[in-house]
Each structure stands twice: as structure tokens, then as C-alpha cells.
N, C-alpha and C positions, 0 to 999 in steps of 0.2 A: 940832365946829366947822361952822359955816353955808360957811363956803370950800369945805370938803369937798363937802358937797352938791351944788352948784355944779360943782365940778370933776368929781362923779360922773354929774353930767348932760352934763356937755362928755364924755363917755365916755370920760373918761382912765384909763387900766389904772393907770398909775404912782400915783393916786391909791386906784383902788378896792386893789390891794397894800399900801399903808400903812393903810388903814382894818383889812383882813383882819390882818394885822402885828399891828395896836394891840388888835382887839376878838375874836381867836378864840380866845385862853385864857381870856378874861372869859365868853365866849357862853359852850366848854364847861363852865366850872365853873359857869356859872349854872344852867344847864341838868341837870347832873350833879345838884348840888344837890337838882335834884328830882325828879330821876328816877330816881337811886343805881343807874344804866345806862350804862356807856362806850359802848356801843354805840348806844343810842339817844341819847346828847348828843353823838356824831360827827355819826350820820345828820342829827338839829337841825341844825347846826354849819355843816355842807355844804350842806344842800338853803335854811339861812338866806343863806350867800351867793351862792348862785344866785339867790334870788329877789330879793337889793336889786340883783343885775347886771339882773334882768328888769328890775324897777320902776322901777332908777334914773330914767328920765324923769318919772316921777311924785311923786318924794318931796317932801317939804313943804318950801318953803325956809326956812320960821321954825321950823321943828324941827332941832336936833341931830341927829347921824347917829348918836349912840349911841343915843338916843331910839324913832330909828325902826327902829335895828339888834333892837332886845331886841322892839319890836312885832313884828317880823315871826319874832324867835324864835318869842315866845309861840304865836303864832297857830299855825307849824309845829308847836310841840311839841303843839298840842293838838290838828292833825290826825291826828299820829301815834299819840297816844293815843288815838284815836277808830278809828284803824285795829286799834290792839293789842287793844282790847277786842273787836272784829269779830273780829279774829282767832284769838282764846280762845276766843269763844263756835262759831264755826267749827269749832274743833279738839274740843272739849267736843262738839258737838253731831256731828260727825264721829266721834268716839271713842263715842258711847253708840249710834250707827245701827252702827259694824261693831264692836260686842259685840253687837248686838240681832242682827246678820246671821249672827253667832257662833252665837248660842243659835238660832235658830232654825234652820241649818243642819245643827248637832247633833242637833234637834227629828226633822228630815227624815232624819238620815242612821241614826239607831236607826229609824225609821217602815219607811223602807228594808228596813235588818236584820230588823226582826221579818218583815215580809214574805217575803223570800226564806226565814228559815228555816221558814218558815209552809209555802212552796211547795215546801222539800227535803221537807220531812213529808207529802207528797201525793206522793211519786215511791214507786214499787211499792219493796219491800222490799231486794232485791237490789241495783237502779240506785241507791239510796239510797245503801248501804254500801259500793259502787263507789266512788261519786262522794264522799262523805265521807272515804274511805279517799285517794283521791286528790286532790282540793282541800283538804280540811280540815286531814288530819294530813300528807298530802305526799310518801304513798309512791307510786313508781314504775309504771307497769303492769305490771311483770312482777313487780314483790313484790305487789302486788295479787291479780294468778294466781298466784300460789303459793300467796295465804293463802287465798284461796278455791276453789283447785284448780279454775279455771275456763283459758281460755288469754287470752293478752295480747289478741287481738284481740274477743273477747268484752268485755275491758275496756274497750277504747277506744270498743265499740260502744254500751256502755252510758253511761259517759259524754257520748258523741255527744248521746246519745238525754235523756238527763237536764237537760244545760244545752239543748237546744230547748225541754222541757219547762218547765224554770225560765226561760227567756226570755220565751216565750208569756205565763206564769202574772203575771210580774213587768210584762211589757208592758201588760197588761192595768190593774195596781197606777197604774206610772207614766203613762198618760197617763188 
């Protein structure tokens, strides 16, 4: 109805409530329809009548209020859709950088690995099986001196001496 229009530009709430009343089961299902989204023919729905609240001063008087209701659907739905599809290609192109961040990380982190054990294999013989015996498989100092009949603090000294050694050697790697 042209009254309505009218009435919507006199900024009468009591009328723009009877338009929302009449036309927001019609928006959503129209809008569902094509988009087979409750979610996005809410979001339409909503941000449609906010925006005939903004425009009211603007709307056409020889146009119908249903007329200009379902334009100004349309036009939202198909911002929306222009954001969705930004926002897949976003997510997609998001998801393939940290799987690539993935892979190459794991790239770095065996690079890594071979390195250090590259640099336990340059530590003299003894420090070596210290240091193995203790970081690798996880026994204590003083079962370490036992199995090698050396004393605990020989052990600790040799480990001392070995991760400076592997730091140096790895320092050199990483930068």
C-alpha cells in the first residue's frame, strides 16, 4: 500500500511494526528458499529492516512497500553472498598457508634433528655415551656412574661439557 510508504516516511514506528508483522515470514521464506540457510535468511531478514528504517525517507511513492521490501532483500542477500564466498575463499586459502606452515615446519624441525644428531656424533666417545645415557634413554647420574664406573660428578661434568658443545655446533646450524 502507497499509505504505508507515506506513513513510513512520517517515521511512524506504529506503521513501520505492521509492515515487519505482515512481511517477515514472507522475507524469511523467500529468502530461505534460496538459500536453504536459517541463518543467513535471519541475518537478510534483519539487516532488510534496518535498512527500509534507514531509507525510509527515500522510498519511491509510486512503488509498493512490498515492492521495495523484497528489493532491498535482494540486494542484501546478495551482499551477503558476496561476503560468503570471501569468506570460503579466506578460510580455504587460510587453511592451505597453515598446512603449508605445517609442512614446512616439520621440514625445519627433522633439518633440525639430523643436525643435532650429526653434532652428538662429533662429541668424543665417552661425553657421547654420557650424554645419550642421560638425555636419550633417561638414566640418572648416579646410574650412569655405576654403569660406567666413573663417579656422579664426572657425569655431570661431562654432560656440562657436551650440551656447550652441542650448542656451539647447533648455534652455528641455526643462525
Amino acid at each position: 500500500m502507497v499509505s504505508q510508504v507515506a506513513a513510513l516516511k512520517r517515521n511512524e514506528r506504529a506503521c513501520f511494526s505492521e509492515v515487519y508483522t505482515l512481511y517477515h515470514d514472507k522475507l524469511y521464506h523467500f529468502i530461505y528458499s534460496r538459500t536453504q540457510s536459517a541463518y543467513l535468511a535471519q541475518e537478510v531478514v534483519q539487516l532488510t529492516f534496518i535498512r527500509l528504517w534507514e531509507v525510509r525517507s527515500r522510498l519511491a511513492d509510486e512503488l509498493s512497500i512490498d515492492i521495495q521490501l523484497f528489493r532491498i532483500a535482494r540486494t542484501i542477500l546478495i551482499d551477503e553472498l558476496r561476503k560468503e564466498i570471501v569468506k570460503s575463499k579466506y578460510k580455504e586459502w587460510a587453511g592451505n598457508n597453515q598446512e603449508q606452515e605445517y609442512e614446512d615446519n616439520q621440514v625445519a624441525e627433522k633439518d633440525t634433528l639430523r643436525h643435532v644428531f650429526a653434532a652428538m656424533e662429533e662429541l668424543p666417545p665417552v661425553r657421547k655415551k654420557v650424554f645419550k645415557l642421560s638425555r636419550i634413554q633417561g638414566f640418572s647420574h648416579k646410574q650412569i656412574a655405576g654403569i660406567l664406573s666413573i663417579s656422579p660428578k664426572t657425569v655431570e661434568n661431562h654432560i656440562t661439557k657436551a650440551i656447550k658443545q652441542l650448542r656451539s655446533s647447533i648455534s652455528i646450524f641455526l643462525f
